[in-house]
MARDOFI-449699 format. One record per residue: x negated, y negated, z negated of N, C-alpha, C, O in turn; residue in three letters. Coordinates in nm, 2 decimals. Each point is the difference from the previous one (the first is absolute). Layout:
residues N
      n_u      n_v      n_w     ca_u     ca_v     ca_w      c_u      c_v      c_w      o_u      o_v      o_w   rest
        X        Y        Z        X        Y        Z        X        Y        Z        X        Y        Z    ALA
...
end
This chain:
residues 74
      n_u      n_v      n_w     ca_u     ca_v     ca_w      c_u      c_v      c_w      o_u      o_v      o_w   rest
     4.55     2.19     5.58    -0.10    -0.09     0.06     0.03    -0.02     0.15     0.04     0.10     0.05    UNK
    -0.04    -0.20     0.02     0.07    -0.05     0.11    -0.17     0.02     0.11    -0.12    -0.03    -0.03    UNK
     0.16     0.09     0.15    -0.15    -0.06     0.06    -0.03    -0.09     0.04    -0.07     0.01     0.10    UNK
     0.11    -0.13    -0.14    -0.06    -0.14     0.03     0.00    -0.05    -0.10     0.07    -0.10    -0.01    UNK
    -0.17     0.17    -0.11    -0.05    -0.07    -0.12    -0.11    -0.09     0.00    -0.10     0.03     0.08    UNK
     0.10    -0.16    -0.16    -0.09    -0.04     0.01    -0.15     0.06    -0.09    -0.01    -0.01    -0.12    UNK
    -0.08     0.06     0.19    -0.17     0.05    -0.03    -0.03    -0.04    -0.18    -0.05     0.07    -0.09    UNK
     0.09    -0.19     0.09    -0.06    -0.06    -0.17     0.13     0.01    -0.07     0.00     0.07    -0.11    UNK
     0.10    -0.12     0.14     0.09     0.02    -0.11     0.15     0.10    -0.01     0.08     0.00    -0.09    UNK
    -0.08     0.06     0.20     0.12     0.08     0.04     0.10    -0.02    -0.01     0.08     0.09    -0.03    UNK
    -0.04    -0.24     0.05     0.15    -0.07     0.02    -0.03     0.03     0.20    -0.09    -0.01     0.08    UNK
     0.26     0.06    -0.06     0.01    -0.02     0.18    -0.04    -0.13     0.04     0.03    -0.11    -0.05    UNK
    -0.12     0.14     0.16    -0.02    -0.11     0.08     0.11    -0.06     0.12     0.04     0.08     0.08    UNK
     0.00    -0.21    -0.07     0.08    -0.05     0.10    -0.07     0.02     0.11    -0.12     0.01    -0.02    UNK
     0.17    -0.01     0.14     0.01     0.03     0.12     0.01    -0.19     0.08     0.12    -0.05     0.01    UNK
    -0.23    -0.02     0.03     0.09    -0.19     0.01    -0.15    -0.01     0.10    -0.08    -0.09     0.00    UNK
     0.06     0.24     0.10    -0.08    -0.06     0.13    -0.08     0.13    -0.04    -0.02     0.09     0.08    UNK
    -0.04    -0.10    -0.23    -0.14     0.06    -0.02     0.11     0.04    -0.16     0.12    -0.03    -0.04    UNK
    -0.23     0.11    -0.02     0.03     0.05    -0.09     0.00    -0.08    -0.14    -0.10    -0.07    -0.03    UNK
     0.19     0.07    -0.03    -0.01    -0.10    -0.11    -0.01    -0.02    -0.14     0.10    -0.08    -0.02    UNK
    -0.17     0.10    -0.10     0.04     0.04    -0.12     0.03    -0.17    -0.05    -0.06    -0.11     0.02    UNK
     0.20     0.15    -0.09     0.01    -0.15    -0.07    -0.05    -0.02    -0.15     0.01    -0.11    -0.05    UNK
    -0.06     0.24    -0.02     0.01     0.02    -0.11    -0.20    -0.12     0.00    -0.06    -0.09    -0.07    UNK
     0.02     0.18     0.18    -0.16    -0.01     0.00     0.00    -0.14     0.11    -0.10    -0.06    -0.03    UNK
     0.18     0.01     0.13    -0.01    -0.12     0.02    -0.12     0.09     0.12    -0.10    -0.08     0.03    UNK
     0.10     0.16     0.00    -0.10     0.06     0.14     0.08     0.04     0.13     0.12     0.02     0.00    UNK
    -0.22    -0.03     0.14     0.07     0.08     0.09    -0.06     0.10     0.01    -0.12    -0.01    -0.02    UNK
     0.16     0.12     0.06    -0.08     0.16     0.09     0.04    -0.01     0.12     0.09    -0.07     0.05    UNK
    -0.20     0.17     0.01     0.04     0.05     0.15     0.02     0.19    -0.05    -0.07     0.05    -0.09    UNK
     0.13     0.00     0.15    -0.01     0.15    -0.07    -0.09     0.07     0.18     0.02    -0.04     0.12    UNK
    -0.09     0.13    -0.14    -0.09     0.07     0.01    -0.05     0.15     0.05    -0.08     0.06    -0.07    UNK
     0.13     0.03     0.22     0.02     0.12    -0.06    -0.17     0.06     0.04    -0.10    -0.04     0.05    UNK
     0.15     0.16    -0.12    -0.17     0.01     0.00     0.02     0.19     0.07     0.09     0.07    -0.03    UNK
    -0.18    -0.02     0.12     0.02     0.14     0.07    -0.03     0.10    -0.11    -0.11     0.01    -0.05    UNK
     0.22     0.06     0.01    -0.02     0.11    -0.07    -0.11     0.11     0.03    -0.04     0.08    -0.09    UNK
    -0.02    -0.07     0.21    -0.14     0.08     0.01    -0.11    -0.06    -0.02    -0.08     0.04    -0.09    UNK
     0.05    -0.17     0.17    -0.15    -0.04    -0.03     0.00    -0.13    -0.08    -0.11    -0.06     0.00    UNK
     0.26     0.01    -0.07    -0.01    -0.15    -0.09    -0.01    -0.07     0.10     0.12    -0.02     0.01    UNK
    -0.17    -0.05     0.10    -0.01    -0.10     0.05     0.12    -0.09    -0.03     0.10     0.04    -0.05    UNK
    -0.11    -0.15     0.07     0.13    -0.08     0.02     0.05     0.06     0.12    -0.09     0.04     0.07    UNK
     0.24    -0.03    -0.01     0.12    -0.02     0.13     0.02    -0.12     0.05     0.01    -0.10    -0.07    UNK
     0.01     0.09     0.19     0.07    -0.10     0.09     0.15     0.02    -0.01     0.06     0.10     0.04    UNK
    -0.01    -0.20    -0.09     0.19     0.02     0.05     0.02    -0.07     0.16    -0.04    -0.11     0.03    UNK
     0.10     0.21     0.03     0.02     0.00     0.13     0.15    -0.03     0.00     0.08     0.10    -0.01    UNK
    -0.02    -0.24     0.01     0.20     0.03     0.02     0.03    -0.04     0.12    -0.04    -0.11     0.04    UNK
     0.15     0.19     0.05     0.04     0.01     0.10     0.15     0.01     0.00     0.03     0.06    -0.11    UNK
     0.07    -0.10     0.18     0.09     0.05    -0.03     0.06     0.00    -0.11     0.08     0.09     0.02    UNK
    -0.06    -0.13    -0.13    -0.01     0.01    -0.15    -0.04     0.10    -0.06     0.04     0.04    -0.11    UNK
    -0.14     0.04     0.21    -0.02     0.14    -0.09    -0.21    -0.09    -0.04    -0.09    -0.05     0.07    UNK
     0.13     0.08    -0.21    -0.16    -0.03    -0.02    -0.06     0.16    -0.01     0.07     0.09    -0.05    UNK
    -0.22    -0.07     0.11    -0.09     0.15     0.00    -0.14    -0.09    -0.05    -0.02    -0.12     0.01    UNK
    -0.06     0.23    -0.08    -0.08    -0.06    -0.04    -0.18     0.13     0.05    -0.04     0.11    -0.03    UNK
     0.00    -0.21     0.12    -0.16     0.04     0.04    -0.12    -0.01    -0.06    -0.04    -0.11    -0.03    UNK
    -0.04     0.25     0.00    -0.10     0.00    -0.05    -0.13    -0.02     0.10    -0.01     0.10     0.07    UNK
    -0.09    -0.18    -0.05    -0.07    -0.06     0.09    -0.10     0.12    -0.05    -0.07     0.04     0.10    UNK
     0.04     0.03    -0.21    -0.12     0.05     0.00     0.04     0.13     0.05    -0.10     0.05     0.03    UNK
     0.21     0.04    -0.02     0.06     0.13     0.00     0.03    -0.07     0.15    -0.04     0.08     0.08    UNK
     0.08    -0.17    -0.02     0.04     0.01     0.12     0.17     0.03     0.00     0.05     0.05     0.10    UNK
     0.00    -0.06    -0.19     0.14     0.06     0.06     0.13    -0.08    -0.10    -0.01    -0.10    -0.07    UNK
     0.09     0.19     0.09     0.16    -0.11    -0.11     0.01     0.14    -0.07    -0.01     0.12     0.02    UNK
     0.05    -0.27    -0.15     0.00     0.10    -0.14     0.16     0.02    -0.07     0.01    -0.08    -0.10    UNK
     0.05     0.12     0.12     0.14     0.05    -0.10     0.01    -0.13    -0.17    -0.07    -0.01    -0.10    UNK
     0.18    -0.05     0.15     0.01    -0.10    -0.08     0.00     0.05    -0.16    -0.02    -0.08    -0.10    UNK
     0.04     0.25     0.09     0.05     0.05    -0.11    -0.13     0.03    -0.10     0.00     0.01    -0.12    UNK
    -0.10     0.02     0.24    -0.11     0.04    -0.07    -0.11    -0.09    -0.06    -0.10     0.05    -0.04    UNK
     0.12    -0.19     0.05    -0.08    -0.10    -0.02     0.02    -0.02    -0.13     0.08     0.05    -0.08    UNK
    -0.17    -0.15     0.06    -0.03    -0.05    -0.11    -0.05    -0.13     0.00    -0.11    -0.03     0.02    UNK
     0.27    -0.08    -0.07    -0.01    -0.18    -0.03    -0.08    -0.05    -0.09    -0.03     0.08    -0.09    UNK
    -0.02    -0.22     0.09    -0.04    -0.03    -0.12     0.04    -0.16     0.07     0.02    -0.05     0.10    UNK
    -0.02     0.01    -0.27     0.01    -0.16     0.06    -0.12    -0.08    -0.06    -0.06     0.01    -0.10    UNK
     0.05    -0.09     0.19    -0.14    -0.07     0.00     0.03    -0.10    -0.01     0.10    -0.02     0.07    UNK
    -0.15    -0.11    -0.14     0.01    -0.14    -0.01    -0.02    -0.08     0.10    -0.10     0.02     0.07    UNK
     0.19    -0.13    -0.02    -0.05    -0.09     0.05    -0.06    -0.14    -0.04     0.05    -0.09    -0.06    UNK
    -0.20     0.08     0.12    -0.07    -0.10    -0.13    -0.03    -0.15     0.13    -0.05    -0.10    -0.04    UNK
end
């Protein structure tokens, strides 16, 4: 399984700006969410390095310990 499946049907999604399933004819945005308190993250990219901030914990969270999801764009 690839990590950029698509949510409904798990064919890979294309990459064409935004996330893409052709199978489902949808787009996603993918999502990361703070492994301590769930909130959603802010992706902060600088430099080409993307970090990702949790607004309710106050601090930057380790890209490894998150958890994506992809959400539709409606």
């Amino acid at each position: 399984m690839n990590e950029n499946d698509c949510p409904s049907c798990n064919q890979a999604l294309e990459w064409t700006g935004q996330y893409h399933c052709t199978a489902c004819q949808r787009d996603y945005k993918k999502v990361g969410f703070c492994p301590d308190c769930h909130a959603e993250l802010e992706k902060l990219q600088a430099c080409g390095a993307a970090n990702y901030f949790c607004s309710s914990c106050n601090e930057l969270k380790s890209k490894s310990r998150l958890k994506f999801e992809f959400q539709p764009l409606d």
